[in-house]
N, C-alpha and C positions, 0 to 999 in steps of 0.2 A: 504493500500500500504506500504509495504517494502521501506524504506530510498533507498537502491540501486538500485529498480527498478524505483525510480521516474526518468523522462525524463531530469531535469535540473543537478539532481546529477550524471547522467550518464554521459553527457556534459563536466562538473567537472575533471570526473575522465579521459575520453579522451582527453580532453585541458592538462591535467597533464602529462598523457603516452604521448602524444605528441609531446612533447616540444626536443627542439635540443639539448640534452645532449648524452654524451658518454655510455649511455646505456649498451653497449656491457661490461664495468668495472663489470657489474650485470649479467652478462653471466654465469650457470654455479655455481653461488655464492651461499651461505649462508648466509640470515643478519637474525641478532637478534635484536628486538626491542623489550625495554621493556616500559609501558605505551601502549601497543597495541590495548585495547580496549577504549581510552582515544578519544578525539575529533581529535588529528591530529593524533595519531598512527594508527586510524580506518583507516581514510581515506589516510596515506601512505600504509598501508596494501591493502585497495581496488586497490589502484593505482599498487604495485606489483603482485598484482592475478590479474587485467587486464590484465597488459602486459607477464604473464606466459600463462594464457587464450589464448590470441586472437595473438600474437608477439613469441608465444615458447622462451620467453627470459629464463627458464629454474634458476629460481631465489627460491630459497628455501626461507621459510620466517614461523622464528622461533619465536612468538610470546609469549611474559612477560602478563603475567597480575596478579591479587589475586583473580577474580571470574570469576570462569569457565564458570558457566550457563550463563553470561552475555556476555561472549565469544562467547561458541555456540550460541547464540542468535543472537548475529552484525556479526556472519561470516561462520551463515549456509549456505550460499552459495557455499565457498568453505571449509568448515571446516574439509571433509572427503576425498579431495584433498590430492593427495601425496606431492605436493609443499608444504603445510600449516601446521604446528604443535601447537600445544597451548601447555604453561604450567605455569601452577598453581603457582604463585613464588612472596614473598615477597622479592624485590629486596634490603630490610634493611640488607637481610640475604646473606653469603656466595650461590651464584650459582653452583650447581654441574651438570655439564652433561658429558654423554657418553663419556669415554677417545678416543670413534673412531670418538667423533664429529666432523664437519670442520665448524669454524666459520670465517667468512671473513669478513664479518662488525658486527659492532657494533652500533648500535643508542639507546641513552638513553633519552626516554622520559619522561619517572615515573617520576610524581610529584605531589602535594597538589598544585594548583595553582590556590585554589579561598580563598576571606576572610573568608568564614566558618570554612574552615579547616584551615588556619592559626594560625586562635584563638582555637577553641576545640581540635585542636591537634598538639599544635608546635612543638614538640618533634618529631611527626612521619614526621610533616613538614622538620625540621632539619635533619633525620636520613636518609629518601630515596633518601636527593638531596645531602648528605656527601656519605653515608655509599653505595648507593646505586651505587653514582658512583664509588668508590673505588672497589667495588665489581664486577663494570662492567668494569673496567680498570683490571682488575685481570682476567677475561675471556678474554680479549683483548691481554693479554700478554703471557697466557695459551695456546691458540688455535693462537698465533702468524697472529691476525688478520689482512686485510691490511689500516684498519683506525677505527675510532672510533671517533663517531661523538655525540657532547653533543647539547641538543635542553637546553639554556640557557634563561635569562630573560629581557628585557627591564628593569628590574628593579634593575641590578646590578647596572645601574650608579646615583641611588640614586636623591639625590633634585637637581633642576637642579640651579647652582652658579649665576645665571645672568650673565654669561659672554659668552653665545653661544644661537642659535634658535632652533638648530640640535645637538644631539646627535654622534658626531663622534666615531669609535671602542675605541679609547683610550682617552675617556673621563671619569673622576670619579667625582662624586659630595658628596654630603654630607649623610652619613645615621646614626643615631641614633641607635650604634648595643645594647642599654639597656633598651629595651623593647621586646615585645611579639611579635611584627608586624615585627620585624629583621630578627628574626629568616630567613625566604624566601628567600630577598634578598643575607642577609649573605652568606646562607648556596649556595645560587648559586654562589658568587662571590671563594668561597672555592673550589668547584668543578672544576672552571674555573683550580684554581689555583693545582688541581691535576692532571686535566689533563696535564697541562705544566709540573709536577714536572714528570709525569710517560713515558710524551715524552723525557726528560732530564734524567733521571735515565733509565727508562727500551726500550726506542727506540721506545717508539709505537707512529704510525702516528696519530695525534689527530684534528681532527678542531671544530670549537664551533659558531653556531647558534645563535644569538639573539635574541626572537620571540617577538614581541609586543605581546598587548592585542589582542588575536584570537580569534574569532567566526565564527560562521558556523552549517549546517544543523546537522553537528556529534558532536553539545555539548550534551552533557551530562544535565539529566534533576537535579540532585543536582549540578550544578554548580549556586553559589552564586554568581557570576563577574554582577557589575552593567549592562553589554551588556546583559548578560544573564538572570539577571531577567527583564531587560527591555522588553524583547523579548519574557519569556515567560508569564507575564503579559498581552500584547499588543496581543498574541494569544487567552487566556481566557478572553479577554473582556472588560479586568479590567482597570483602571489608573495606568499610567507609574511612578512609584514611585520615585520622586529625593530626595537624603536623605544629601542632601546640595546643596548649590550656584549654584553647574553645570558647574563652571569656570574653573574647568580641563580640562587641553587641553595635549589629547595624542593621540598618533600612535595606530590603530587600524592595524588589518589585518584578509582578508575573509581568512577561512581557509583551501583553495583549492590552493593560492597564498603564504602562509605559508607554505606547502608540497613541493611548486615546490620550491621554496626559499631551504627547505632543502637537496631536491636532488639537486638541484644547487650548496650548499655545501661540500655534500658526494661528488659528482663525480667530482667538480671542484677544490674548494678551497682548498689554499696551507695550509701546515702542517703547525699546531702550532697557524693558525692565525684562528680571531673571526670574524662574517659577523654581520651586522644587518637585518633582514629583514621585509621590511617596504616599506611605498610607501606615499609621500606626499597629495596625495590624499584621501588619509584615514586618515587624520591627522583632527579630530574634537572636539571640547569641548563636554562637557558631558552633557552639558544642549541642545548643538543643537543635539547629538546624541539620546535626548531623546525626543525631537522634532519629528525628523525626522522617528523612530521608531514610534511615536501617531500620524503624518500625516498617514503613511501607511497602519494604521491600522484603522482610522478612532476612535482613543480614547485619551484622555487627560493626560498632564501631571503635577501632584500632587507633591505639598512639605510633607516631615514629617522628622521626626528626627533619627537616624539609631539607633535600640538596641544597650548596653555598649555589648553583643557576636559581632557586625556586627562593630561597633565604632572600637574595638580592632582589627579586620581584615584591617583595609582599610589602603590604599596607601596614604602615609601623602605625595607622592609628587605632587604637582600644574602644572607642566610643563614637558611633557617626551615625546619629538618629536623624532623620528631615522634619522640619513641620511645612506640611502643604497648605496651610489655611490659605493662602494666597491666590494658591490655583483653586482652592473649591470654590471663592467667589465666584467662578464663571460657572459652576453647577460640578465641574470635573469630581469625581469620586472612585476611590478602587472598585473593581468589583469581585477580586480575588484575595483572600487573606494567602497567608505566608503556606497552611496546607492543603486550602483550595488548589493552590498553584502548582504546590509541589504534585500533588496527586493528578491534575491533570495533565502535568510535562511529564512525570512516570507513566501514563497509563499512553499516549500519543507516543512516546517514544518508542515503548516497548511493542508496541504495534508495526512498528517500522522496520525494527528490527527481527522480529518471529520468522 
């Protein structure tokens, strides 16, 4: 079975096309996303070819990615669709398209956002979350888009001070930019700071995303994020590997509830300003996260030590909870708790796998 043709992801992407937004702003439109065949750009992309499918919302959607065949692969569905374009594009690198093209949104996905890649390649880490956005604020100013929207990190607000429980938009805490592991957060907290500087210099309408730690049925199988080797451990059989204490305690989010967060962004949120999205409910330590993934699966969960490649990747912060009150102004709310989600990324995975 095809990921889209399962019964729960199909649910997903209707609960998503669903939802009471301004819809009709995508009428018509052009967005470019790049990171498209990524875990949430898959699944915002399924959710635009729904509603071009089945709602004639008549939404073009110009898909970023570096591997074509991986492309064709997550989106033969509609891949030969006149709405759907793929192209081949290292977003490190200047963008050039058709001087007759019309781009109307802008979403920047692209990024290294597991500890693998952190450590084996920070440089590329550093390049596609500075340079990549530079280069997509330059098509934005180009093609005189009518916003540009950055998918940003929980992890720009760094260690959390002891002096809050909740992560509010303008909180900053401590990060250690002299080391390897900076590189990530730095380079998003930069971005942030170019997209304000290209709204203030060149006029472009810009807003910026928060996303906690996301999972979901569209991760990617090299993703090295503790959820994610929890998950795909807990499918093959094996013991849930904890590679410390487990006393991290952070904001997760399913990755179905992360897409409508970000159209709830695009089409709502005011210029210039940051959303978090999050949901207190998915707010879990990492030792009961991994708990709760070896209940589900009927397998146990194991101590060992993490290699000095995986030690240099990881998140030295202890405490990174979000408050989204910001974003539910616009109605935005989870609609997955922490093992609604986990249970139906388990049960859609393992269907795929059989």
């Amino acid at each position: 079975m095809k990921l889209f043709e399962h019964p729960l992801y199909k649910e997903d992407i209707q609960r998503i096309a669903n939802l009471h937004l301004p819809w009709d702003k995508l009428n018509n439109k052009s967005i470019l996303i790049s990171g498209a065949s990524g875990m949430i750009g898959s699944l915002l992309s399924d959710v635009l070819a729904y509603k071009d499918d089945k709602e004639q919302l008549n939404c073009r959607i110009i898909a970023l990615g570096r591997n074509e065949q991986r492309a064709h692969d997550r989106f033969a569905r509609y891949y030969e669709k006149p709405y759907f374009q793929f192209i081949s594009h290292d977003i490190s690198n200047p963008l050039v398209l058709e001087e007759t093209e019309n781009i109307s949104y802008v979403i920047h996905l692209a990024s290294n956002t597991h500890p693998k890649a952190y450590a084996t390649d920070p440089i590329g880490t550093i390049t596609t979350n500075i340079l990549g956005t530079k280069n997509l604020l330059d098509i934005a100013v180009k093609y005189d888009a009518e916003r540009f929207l950055l998918a940003s990190s929980n992890e720009i607000y760094g260690e959390n001070r002891g002096d809050t429980e909740l992560f509010s938009e303008n909180y900053c805490g401590y990060i250690d930019c002299n080391t390897v592991r900076a590189g990530y957060p730095e380079s998003k907290r930069c971005s942030e700071a170019l997209c304000q500087a290209y709204k203030a210099q060149k006029g472009v309408n810009v807003v910026i995303a928060r996303l906690t730690r996301s999972y979901g049925p569209s991760l990617l199988s090299s993703d090295t994020k503790a959820m994610s080797q929890f998950i795909h451990n807990a499918l093959k059989g094996e013991d849930i590997v904890l590679k410390s204490a487990g006393t991290q305690y952070y904001s997760y989010t399913y990755a179905a509830d992360a897409v409508s967060g970000l159209l709830t962004v695009l089409l709502c949120g005011e210029n210039g300003d940051a959303y978090n999205v999050s949901d207190i409910a998915s707010d879990i330590t990492l030792k009961e996260l991994a708990k709760t993934i070896a209940d589900a699966t009927s397998t146990k969960v194991v101590f060992d030590l993490p290699d000095s490649v995986e030690s240099i990747g990881f998140s030295k912060a202890t405490k990174a909870r979000l408050d989204s009150a910001k974003l539910q102004k616009f109605g935005w709310k989870a609609q997955y708790t922490i093992s609604d989600g986990i249970k139906r990324t388990l049960e859609i995975l393992k269907s795929l796998t059989d």
